[in-house]
C-alpha positions in Angstrom: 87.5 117.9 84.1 87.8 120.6 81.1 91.4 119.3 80.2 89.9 115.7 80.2 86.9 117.2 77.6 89.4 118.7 75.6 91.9 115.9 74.5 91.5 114.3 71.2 90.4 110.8 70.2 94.0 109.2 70.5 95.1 111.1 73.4 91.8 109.7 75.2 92.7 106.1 74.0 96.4 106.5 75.2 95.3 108.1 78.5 92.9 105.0 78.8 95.0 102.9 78.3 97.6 103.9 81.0 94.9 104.3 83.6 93.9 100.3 82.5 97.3 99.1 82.7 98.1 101.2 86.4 94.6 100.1 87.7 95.2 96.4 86.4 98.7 95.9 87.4 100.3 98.9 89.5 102.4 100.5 87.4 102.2 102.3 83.9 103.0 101.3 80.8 106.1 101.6 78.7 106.8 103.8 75.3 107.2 100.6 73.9 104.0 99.4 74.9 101.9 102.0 73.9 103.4 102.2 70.8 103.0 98.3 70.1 99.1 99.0 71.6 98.6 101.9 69.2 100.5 100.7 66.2 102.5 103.8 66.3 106.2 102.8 65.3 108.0 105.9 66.6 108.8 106.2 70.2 108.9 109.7 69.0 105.1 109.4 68.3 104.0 108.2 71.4 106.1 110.7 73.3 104.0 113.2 71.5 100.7 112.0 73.2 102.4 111.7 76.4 103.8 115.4 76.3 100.3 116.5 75.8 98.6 114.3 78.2 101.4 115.8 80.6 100.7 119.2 79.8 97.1 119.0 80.3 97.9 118.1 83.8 96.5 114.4 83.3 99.6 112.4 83.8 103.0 113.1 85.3 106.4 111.5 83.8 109.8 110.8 85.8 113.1 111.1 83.5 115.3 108.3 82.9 112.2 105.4 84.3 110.7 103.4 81.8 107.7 102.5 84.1 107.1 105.9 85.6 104.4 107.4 84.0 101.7 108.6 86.6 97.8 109.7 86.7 98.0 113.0 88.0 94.3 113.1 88.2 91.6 110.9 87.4 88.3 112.8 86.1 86.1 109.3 85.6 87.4 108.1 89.3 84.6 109.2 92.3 85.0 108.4 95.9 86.3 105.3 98.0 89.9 102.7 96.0 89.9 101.8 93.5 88.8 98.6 92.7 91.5 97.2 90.5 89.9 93.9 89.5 90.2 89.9 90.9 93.3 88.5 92.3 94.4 85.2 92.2 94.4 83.1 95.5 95.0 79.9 93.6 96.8 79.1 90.5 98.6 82.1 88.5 96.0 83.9 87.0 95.7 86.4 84.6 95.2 90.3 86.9 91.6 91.2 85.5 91.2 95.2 85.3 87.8 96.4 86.6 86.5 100.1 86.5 84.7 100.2 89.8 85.4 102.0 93.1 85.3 100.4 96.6 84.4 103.2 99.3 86.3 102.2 102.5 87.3 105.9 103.5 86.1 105.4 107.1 88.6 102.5 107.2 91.8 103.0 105.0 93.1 106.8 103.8 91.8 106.9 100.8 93.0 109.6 99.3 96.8 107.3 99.8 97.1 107.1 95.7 99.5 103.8 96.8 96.4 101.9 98.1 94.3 100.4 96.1 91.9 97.2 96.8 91.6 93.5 94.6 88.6 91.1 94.8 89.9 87.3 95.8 89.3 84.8 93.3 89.8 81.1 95.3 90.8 79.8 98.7 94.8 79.5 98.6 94.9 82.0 101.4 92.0 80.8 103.2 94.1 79.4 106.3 95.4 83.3 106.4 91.3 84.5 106.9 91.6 85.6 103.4 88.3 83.6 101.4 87.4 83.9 97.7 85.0 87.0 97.5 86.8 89.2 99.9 88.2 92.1 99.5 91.6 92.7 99.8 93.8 96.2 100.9 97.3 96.7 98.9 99.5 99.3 99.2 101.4 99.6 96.5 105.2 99.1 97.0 108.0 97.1 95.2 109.7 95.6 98.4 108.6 93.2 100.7 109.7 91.5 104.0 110.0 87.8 104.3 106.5 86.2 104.5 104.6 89.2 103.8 101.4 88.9 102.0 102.4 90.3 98.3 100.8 91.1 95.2 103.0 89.4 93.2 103.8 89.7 88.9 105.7 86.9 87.1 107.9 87.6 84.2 104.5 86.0 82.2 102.3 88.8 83.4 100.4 86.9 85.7 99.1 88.1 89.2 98.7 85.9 92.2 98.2 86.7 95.8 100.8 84.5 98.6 103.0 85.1 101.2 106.8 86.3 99.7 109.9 84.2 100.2 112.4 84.8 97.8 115.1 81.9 98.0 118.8 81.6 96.4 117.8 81.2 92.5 114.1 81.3 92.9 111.2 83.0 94.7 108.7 80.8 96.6 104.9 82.1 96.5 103.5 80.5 99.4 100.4 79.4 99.8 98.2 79.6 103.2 96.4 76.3 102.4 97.8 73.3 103.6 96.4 71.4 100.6 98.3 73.7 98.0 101.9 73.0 96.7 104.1 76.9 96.7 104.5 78.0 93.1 108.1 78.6 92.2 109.3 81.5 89.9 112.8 82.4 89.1 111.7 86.1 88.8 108.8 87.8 90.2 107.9 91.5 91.0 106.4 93.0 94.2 103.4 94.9 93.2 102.0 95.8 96.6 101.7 94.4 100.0 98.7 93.5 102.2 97.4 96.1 104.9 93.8 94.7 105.1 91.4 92.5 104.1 87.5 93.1 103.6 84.5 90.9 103.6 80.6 91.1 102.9 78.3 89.1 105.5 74.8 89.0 104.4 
């Protein structure tokens, strides 16, 4: 992509750096946090890069949301989701960003920007079919039913994949693994929901 080519050093580090953060965890980044990322101590500054980035057509902006910064396109993607790294189906675990692509297209519409897939990292969901090396199908969304199988981010930025019960003054993250305790969090945010799950026989 020529617009891509044509940016400068910083602009390709910012831009970078949003498509890491939106790969890794759903959403953008803020001002704030690409300022604290870049050293740059005026949101002014960064607002700068992002204008640019905008005007080259590489990322869109929504006024008045401090998470809605957007990849409009993404030059370095190819075909198939993108594979957004390991998700926890254990304890809390730190989201791990990968750079690779998973080509379902014959099974899920890939060219939905809102799904996206994770690699399984243990067996808390095992009793739901869902086993530490698969593959599993999010579609990105920030709402959830009742025992729904969510992506879910603690206010500690750490990612974990169980079923969704939010309670009176805390949210239950429920395993599917009768020898697992539920991990309660007082705050937690939906990051996608499950629409599919994937796994490699050999």
């Amino acid at each position: 992509m020529e617009s891509f080519d044509q940016l400068t050093e910083r602009q390709r580090d910012v831009y970078d750096f949003i498509r890491e953060k939106i790969r890794a965890r759903g959403y953008g980044p803020t001002v704030r946090e690409i300022g604290d990322r870049f050293e740059i101590r005026s949101p002014n500054g960064v607002v700068c890069h992002l204008k640019a980035l905008e005007k080259k057509g590489l990322i869109s902006r929504e006024a008045n949301r401090s998470r809605a910064i957007q990849l409009s396109g993404d030059p370095l993607g190819g075909r198939g989701l993108p594979l957004a790294g390991r998700i926890a189906a254990g304890v809390l675990h730190e989201a791990i960003e990968q750079d690779e692509q998973l080509d379902l297209g014959q099974m899920f519409d890939t060219e939905d920007s809102k799904i996206f897939a994770l690699e399984v990292s243990g067996d808390s969901m095992i009793e739901d079919q869902i086993a530490d090396g698969d593959y599993v199908i999010i579609r990105r969304q920030a709402t959830a039913r009742k025992g729904q199988t969510v992506v879910a981010l603690t206010d500690e930025g750490e990612a974990t994949l169980k079923r969704w019960f939010p309670e009176k003054n805390r949210i239950r993250l429920e395993p599917a693994n009768a020898s697992m305790k539920p991990i309660y969090v007082k705050n937690a945010k939906i990051l996608g929901v499950l629409v599919g799950v994937v796994r490699q026989v050999e």
